[in-house]
C-alpha positions, 0 to 999 in steps of 0.5 A, a space after each residue: 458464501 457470505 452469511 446465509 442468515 443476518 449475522 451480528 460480530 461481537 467484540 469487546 475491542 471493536 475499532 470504530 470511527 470515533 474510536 475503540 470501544 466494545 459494539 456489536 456489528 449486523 452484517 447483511 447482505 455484504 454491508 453492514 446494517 448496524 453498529 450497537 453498543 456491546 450485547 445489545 443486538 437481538 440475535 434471533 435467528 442471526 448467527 452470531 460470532 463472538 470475538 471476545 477480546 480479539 480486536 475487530 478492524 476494518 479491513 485494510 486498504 493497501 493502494 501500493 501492490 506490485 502485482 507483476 502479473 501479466 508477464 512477470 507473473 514468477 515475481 507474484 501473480 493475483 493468486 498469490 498477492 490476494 491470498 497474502 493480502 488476506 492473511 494479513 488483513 487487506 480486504 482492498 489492494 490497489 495494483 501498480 501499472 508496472 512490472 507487468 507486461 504490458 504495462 497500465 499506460 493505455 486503456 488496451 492495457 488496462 483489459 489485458 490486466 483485467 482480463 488476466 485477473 479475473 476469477 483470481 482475486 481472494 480481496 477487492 481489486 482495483 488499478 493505477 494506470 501509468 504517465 509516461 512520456 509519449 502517452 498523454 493522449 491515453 490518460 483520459 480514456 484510462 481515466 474514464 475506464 476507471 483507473 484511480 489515478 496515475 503513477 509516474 517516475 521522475 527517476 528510472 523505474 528499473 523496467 524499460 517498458 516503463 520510462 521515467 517522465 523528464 520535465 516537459 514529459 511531467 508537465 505535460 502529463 499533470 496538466 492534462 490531470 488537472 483538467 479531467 480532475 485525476 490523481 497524480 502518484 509519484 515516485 520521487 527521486 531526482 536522476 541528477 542527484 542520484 547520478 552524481 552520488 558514489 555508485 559502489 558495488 558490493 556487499 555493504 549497505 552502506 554503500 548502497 545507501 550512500 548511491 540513494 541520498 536522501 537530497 535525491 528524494 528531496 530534489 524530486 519533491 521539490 521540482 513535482 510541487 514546482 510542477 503541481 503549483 504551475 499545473 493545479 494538479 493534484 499530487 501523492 507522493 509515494 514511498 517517502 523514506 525520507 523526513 527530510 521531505 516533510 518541511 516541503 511538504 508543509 510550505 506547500 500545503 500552506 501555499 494551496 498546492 494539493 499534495 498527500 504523501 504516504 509512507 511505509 512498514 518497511 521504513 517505520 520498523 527497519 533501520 539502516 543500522 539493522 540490515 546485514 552486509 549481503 542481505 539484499 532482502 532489504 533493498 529497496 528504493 528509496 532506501 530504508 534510512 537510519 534510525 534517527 529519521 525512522 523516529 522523525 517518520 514516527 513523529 510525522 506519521 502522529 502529527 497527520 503528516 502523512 494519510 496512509 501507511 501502505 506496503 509498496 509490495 515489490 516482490 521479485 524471485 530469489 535470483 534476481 534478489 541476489 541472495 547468497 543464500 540462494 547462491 547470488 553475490 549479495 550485491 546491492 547495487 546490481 540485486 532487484 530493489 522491492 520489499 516484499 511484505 503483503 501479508 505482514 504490514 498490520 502485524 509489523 507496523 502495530 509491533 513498532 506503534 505499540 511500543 512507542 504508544 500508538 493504539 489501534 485506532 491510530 493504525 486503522 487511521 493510518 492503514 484502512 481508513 486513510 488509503 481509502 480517502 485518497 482513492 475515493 473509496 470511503 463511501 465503501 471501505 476503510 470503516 466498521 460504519 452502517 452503509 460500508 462494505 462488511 470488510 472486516 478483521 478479527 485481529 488478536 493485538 497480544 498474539 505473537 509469531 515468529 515470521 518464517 518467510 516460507 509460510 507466507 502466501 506470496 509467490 517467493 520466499 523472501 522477506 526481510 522481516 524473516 526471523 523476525 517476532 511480530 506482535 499482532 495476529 489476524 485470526 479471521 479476514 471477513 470480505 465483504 461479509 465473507 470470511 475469506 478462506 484460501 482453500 475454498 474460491 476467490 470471490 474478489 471483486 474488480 473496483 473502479 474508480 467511484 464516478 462521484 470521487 473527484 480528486 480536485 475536490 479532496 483537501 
């Protein structure tokens, strides 16, 4: 149950909107009713939590979780993704349209998804739909249903039930964005580039990493703002991996084009230079890069480049992983490409920020109150703020533990931040007022797109 009396949190390193300072929280009824200077509050009859120097986040919203569920529910499932989305501090996730059968790309779809996840959900839950050719008819009446945009691959997606979208396909699909006012989500690689680079098998990253250029990523950018330019769409880019991106991102920025673009924990803390031959734990596309662009990412995530950090969670089972540990080949090219790290992105990313200088305003910027803005929910999440949603982390920013993959909540085993010592522990995730516990009910709810977020009106 969410506290049965008001209930006043206190911490002495409480991360607010204008920055981190000590305040007290009155929490009641699911939202949060004041925010007061430290030990002011009258408890009373409140119950009250005191935090000391444990750090008080605003829940985390991640808008880039793969859940798989329907049909590729051994991949993850909305038991598994929420509990570890609540271990790690993500009050709000944001489910991709693929990899679960059938995928988000009709409204026919979309309750199939939700009908699946109903009762299972340990944090607040909403969904992309999916623009893929042959379905623009479909957008709309996903759109009214209340999906918070719509994902689309210039690339193959790896899953034949969700195709990519060609030239025509893409135009045609974010000119019909533009007119009902959706967001358009992109993966953004360019199949020409990515055809032509050297495709060699084998154990060796950098192999795999010479079959995933960086001008794969940077024709694709090129062509969709092109497209968004033409259209008046309004365009995210996902998963950027790499900086060479970013000038084109400011020319257009300068040129009217509405474009964001998001990063991730994978591509701020792991560096080419760091994976082992075999160890495909690590693959996923795009791929993550050298260290040298690892700092210009760095760079542009503190220059406001980008508006969120979120995990792009693609978990998949071991045997598809091909990882020779678990009896497979080690092969890059032929392994499932997805990073599975949910539960670990606030720990991951603070470790590496800490240590170039960055504070815990400048995460909860990047990790809740960013996402937030980009899918409309800032009326609601990603601040500790009179008015949100009571979504709230007691975050310890010293505590350190060492990552034993099999400890996480998600479905399988595998992350590549296994052995790994992180910096940054979550001791208590509170939903909605709730401290969430996984050994008890899952009380997430089910979110919409907010009737009044009109992406046509967000810079």
């Amino acid at each position: 149950m969410p506290f049965s009396q008001p209930a006043v949190i206190r911490s002495r390193r409480a991360v607010l909107p204008a920055g981190e300072r000590p305040a007290d929280v009155l929490v009641r009824d699911g939202r949060i009713e004041q925010v007061a200077a430290h030990g002011s509050l009258v408890v009373g009859d409140s119950e009250l939590v005191d935090l000391g120097d444990t750090a008080l986040l605003p829940g985390l919203v991640d808008t880039h979780v793969h859940v798989n569920e329907p049909g590729r529910t051994e991949w993850e499932g909305f038991a598994t993704a929420t509990r570890a989305a609540a271990a790690g501090g993500v009050t709000t996730i944001i489910d991709m349209p693929l990899n679960s059968i059938p995928p988000t790309t009709t409204v026919d779809g979309l309750a199939v998804k939700r009908k699946t996840a109903e009762g299972q959900a340990w944090v607040d839950l909403g969904f992309w739909g999916g623009a893929v050719p042959g379905n623009v008819a479909d957008l709309e009446p996903l759109h009214r249903a209340g999906v918070f945009g719509f994902k689309s691959f210039l690339a193959p997606s790896g899953v034949d039930e969700f195709p990519h979208v060609e030239a025509a396909a893409l135009e045609a699909a974010l000119a019909e964005q533009a007119r009902i006012g959706a967001l358009a989500i992109i993966h953004a690689e360019d199949p020409a580039v990515l055809a032509a680079a050297p495709q060699q098998p084998g154990v060796h990253y950098r192999d795999f990493l010479a079959s995933r250029p960086s001008g794969a990523e940077t024709a694709a950018v090129a062509h969709l703002l092109r497209t968004a330019r033409r259209t008046g769409a309004r365009v995210h880019i996902l998963h950027v991996s790499s900086a060479a991106v970013l000038p084109l991102l400011r020319r257009a920025r300068e040129d009217g084009v509405r474009v964001t673009a998001e990063t991730c924990p994978h591509y701020l803390t792991l560096a080419a230079e760091q994976v082992p031959d075999g160890d495909t734990a690590f693959k996923c596309c795009p791929p993550i890069r050298d260290e040298a662009n690892r700092d210009a990412l760095w760079q542009a995530l503190a220059d406001g480049e980008f508006i969120a950090v979120v995990s792009d969670h693609s978990p998949s089972t071991p045997d598809l992983k091909l990882l020779p540990e678990y009896g497979g080949s080690g092969d890059f090219a032929a392994a499932w490409g997805g990073i599975a790290s949910l539960q670990l992105g606030l720990p991951a990313v603070w470790t590496e920020a800490r240590r170039r200088g960055h504070t815990l305003a400048d995460v909860v910027r990047w990790m809740s109150a960013g996402p937030a803005e980009l899918v409309g929910l800032s009326g609601t999440k990603g601040a500790i703020e009179a008015g949100r949603d009571a979504d709230l982390v007691a975050f310890d920013p010293d505590g350190e533990f060492s990552v034993h993959a099999g400890e996480l909540h998600h479905r399988n085993p595998v992350t590549p931040y296994a052995g790994r010592t992180l910096t940054g522990a979550v001791r208590t995730t509170w939903l909605r007022g709730r401290a969430v516990d996984t050994g008890a009910e899952p009380f997430g709810r089910q979110l919409t797109r907010p009737a009044d977020s009109r992406p046509d009106n967000a810079s």
